[in-house]
Wavefront OBJ file of the C-alpha trace (Angstrom):
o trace
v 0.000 0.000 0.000
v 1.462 3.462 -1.254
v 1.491 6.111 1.948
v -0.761 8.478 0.238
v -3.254 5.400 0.136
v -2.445 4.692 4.261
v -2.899 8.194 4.972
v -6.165 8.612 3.502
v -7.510 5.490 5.247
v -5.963 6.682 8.662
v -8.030 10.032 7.870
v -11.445 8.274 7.612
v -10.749 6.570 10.451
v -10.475 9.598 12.496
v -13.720 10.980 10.780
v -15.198 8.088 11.989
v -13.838 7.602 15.173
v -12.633 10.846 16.610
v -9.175 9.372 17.664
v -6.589 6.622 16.462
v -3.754 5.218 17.981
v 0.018 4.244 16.883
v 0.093 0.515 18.151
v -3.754 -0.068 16.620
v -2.521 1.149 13.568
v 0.527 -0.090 13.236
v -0.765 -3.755 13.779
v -3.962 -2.716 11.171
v -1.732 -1.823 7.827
v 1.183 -3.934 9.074
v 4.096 -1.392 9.291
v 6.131 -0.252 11.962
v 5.278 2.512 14.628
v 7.368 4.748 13.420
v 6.126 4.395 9.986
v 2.802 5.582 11.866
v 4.207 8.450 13.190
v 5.890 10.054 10.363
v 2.189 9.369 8.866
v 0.037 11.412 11.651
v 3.013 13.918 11.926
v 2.683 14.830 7.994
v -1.370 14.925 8.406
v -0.547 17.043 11.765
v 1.539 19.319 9.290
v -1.289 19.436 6.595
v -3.936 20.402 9.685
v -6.079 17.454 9.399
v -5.321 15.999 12.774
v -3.935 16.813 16.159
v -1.302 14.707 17.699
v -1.612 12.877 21.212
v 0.144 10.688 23.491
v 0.298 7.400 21.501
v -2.230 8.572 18.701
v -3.937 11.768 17.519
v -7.460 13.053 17.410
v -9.900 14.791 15.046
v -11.434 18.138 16.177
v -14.742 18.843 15.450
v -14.110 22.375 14.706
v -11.617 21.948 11.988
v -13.354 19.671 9.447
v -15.103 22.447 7.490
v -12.149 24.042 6.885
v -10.017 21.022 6.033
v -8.381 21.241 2.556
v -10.743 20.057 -0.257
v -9.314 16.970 -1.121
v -9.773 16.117 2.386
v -13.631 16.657 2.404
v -13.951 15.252 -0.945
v -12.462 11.701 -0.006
v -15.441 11.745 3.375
v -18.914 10.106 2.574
v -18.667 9.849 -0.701
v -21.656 7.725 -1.053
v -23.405 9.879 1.280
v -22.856 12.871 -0.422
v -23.487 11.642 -3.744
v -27.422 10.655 -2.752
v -27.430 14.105 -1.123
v -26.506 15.425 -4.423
v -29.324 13.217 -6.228
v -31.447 14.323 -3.953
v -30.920 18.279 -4.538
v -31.071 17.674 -8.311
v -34.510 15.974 -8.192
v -35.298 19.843 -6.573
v -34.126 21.691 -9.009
v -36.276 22.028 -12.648
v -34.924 22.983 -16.134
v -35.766 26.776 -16.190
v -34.602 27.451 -12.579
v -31.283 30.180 -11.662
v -29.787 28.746 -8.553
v -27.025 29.226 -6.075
v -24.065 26.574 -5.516
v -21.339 27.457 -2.262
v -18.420 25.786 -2.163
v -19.172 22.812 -0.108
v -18.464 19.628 -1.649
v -21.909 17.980 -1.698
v -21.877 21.326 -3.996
v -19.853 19.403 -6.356
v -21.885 16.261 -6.264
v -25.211 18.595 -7.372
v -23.472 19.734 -10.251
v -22.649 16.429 -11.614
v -26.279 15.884 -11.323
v -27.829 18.973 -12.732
v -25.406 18.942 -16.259
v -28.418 17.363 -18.623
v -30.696 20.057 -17.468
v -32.422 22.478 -19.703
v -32.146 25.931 -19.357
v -30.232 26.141 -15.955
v -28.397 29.026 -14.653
v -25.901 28.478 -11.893
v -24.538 30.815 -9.731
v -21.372 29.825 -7.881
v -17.934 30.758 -5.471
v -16.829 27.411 -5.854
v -14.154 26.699 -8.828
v -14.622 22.954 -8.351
v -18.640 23.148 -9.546
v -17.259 25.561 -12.163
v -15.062 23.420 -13.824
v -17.669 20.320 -13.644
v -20.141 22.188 -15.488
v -17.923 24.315 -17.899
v -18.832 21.500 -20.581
v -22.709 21.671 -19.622
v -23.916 23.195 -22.924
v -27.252 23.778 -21.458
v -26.452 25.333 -18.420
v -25.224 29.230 -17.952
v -22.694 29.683 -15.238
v -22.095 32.698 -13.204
v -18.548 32.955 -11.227
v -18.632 35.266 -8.048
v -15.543 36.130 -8.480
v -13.042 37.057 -5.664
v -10.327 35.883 -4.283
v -9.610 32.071 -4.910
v -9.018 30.757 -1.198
v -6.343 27.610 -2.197
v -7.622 24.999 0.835
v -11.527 25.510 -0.426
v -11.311 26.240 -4.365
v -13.598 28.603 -3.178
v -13.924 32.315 -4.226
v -13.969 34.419 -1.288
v -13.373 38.548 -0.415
v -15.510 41.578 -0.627
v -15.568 41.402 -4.543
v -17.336 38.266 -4.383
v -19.718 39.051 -1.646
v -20.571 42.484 -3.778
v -21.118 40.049 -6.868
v -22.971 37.733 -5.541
v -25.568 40.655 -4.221
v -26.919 41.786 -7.538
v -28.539 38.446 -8.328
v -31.333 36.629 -7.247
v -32.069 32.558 -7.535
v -35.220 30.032 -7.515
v -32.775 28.623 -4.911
v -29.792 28.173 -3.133
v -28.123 24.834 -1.669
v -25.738 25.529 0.943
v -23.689 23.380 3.702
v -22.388 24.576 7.232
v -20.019 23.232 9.705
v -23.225 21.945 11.958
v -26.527 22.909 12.776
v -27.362 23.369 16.223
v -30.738 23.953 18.747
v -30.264 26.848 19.968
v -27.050 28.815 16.949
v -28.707 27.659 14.025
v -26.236 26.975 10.989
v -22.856 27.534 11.563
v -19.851 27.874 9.941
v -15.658 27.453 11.067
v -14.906 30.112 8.254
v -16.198 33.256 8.659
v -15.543 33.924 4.709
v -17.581 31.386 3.401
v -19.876 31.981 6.262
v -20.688 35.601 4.581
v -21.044 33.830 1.301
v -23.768 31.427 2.452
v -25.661 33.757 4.210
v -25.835 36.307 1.237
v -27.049 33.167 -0.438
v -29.466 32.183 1.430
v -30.797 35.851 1.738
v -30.849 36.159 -2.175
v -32.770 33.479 -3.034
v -36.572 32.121 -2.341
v -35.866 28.930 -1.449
v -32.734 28.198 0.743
v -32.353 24.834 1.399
v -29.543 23.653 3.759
v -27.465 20.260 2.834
v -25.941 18.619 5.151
v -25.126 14.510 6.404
v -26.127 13.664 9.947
v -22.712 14.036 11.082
v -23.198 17.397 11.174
v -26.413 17.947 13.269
v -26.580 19.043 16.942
v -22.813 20.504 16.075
v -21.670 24.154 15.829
v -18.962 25.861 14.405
v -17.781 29.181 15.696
v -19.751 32.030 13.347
v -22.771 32.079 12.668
v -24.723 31.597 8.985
v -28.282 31.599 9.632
v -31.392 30.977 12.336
v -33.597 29.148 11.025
v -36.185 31.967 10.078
v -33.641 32.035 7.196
v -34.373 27.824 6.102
v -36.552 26.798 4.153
v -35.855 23.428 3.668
v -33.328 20.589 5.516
v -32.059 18.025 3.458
v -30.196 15.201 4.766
v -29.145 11.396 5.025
v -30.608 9.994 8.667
v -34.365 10.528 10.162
v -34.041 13.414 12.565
v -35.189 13.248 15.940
v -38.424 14.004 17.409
v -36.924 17.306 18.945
v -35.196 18.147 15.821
v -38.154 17.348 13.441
v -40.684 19.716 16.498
v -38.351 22.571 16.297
v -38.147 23.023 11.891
v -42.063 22.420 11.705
v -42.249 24.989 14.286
v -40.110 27.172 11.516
v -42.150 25.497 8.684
v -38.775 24.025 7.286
v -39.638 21.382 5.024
v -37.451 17.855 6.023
v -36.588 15.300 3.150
v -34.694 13.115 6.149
v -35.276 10.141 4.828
v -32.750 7.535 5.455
v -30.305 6.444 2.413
v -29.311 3.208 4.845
v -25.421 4.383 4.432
v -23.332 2.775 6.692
v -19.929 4.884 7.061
v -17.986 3.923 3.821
v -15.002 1.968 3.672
v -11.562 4.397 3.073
v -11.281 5.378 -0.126
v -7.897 5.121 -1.852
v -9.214 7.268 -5.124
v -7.504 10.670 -5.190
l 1 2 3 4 5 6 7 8 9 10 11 12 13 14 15 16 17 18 19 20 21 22 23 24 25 26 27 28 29 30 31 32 33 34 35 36 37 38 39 40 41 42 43 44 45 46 47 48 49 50 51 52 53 54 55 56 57 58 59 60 61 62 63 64 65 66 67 68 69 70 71 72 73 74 75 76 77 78 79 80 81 82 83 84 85 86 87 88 89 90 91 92 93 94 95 96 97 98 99 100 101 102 103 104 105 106 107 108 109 110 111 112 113 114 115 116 117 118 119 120 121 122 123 124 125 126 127 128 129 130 131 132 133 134 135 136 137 138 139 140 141 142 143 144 145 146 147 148 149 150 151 152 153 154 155 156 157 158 159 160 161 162 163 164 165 166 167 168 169 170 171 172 173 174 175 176 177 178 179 180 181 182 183 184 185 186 187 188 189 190 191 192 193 194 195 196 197 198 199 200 201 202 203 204 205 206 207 208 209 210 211 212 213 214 215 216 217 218 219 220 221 222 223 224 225 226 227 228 229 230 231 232 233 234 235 236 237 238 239 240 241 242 243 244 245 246 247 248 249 250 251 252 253 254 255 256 257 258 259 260 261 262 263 264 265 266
């Protein structure tokens, strides 16, 4: 197995299980501890995890702003039904709004055969997967490309992205929580979601269940400002009393995804 391959697999471990440790992996992918080390020292250097006594551990907090090939290898299953999902919402005809998350992506690979479409985006990932959609005009914010996300980011693309209007927007967070809402752990692409959300008549939030009863540390949106929840596990009874308090709409229904296996793809 090449490193790059080990690494990724340690990473969805620690998505999965919040922590890992040297000896457990060591005996798991058959190498020596020290093998293991330089391994959760280079993700330590990358900021993916956070090094222990005899392991390392995930924080919550940084996995929203994790570099995107990070996200991208995480639920891939899960996130592609989520992306299905969002698609089977959106009709030929319709202008909507894409952020940068990467269930973002997933829509767009959806959406490319539709009719009429005009896509508004910060994200240069959904830009470049519907560049060849002949049917479908795309509108770039703009800004300042922020290298972790491929996301566009900066006053320029906040001012850009006021002057239009969508059908709809589809937009992520770092977790949604009781009592803060949707929140973020970038206050950039915070500012971009909520001007999203704002600008558009329906503003549906996409997110997996790992998400929910989480919060990151600024804030998006309340959930005055959601009109719909999509995601991958049936909410709980508090959860689904406080949105039809809101009137949020829920499409919760369960896709029956176990946490994937690692993926070595890159």
């Amino acid at each position: 197995m090449l490193a790059i391959e080990r690494r990724k697999k340690i990473m969805n471990m620690l998505f999965e299980q919040g922590n890992v440790m040297v000896t457990e992996l060591s005996k798991q992918f058959t190498v020596s501890e020290e093998t293991i080390r330089r391994d959760l020292d280079k993700l330590e250097k990358e900021g993916i995890l956070v090094r222990t006594y005899g392991g390392a551990i995930l924080e919550d907090g940084l996995r929203s702003d994790f570099p995107l090939w990070v996200r991208e290898s995480y639920y891939v299953d899960v996130k592609e039904k989520l992306g299905e999902k969002c698609a089977q919402l959106i009709k030929s005809g319709d202008t909507i709004m894409l952020d940068s998350s990467t269930t973002s992506l997933y829509i767009a690979k959806k959406i490319k055969n539709k009719q009429n479409l005009t896509v508004i985006t910060n994200s240069f990932k959904v830009e470049l997967e519907l560049s060849d959609a002949e049917h479908v005009k795309l509108i770039s914010t703009g800004g300042t490309l922020q290298r972790r996300s491929l996301s566009y980011v900066s006053h320029s693309a906040t001012r850009a992205l006021s002057h239009y209007f969508a059908d709809a927007s589809f937009v992520s967070c770092t977790g949604l929580h009781l009592q803060r809402g949707a929140t973020d752990s970038n206050e950039f692409e915070a500012e971009i979601r909520k001007l999203m959300l704002k600008n558009s008549e329906q503003k549906i939030l996409v997110l997996d269940h790992t998400k929910i009863d989480k919060a990151g540390f600024t804030f998006i949106t309340d959930f005055q400002g959601i009109t719909k929840v999509v995601t991958d596990q049936s909410l709980s009874v508090e959860w689904r009393q406080l949105l039809s308090r809101y009137n949020i709409e829920i499409d919760d229904e369960n896709m029956d995804t176990a946490p994937e296996e690692p993926t070595t793809s890159s």
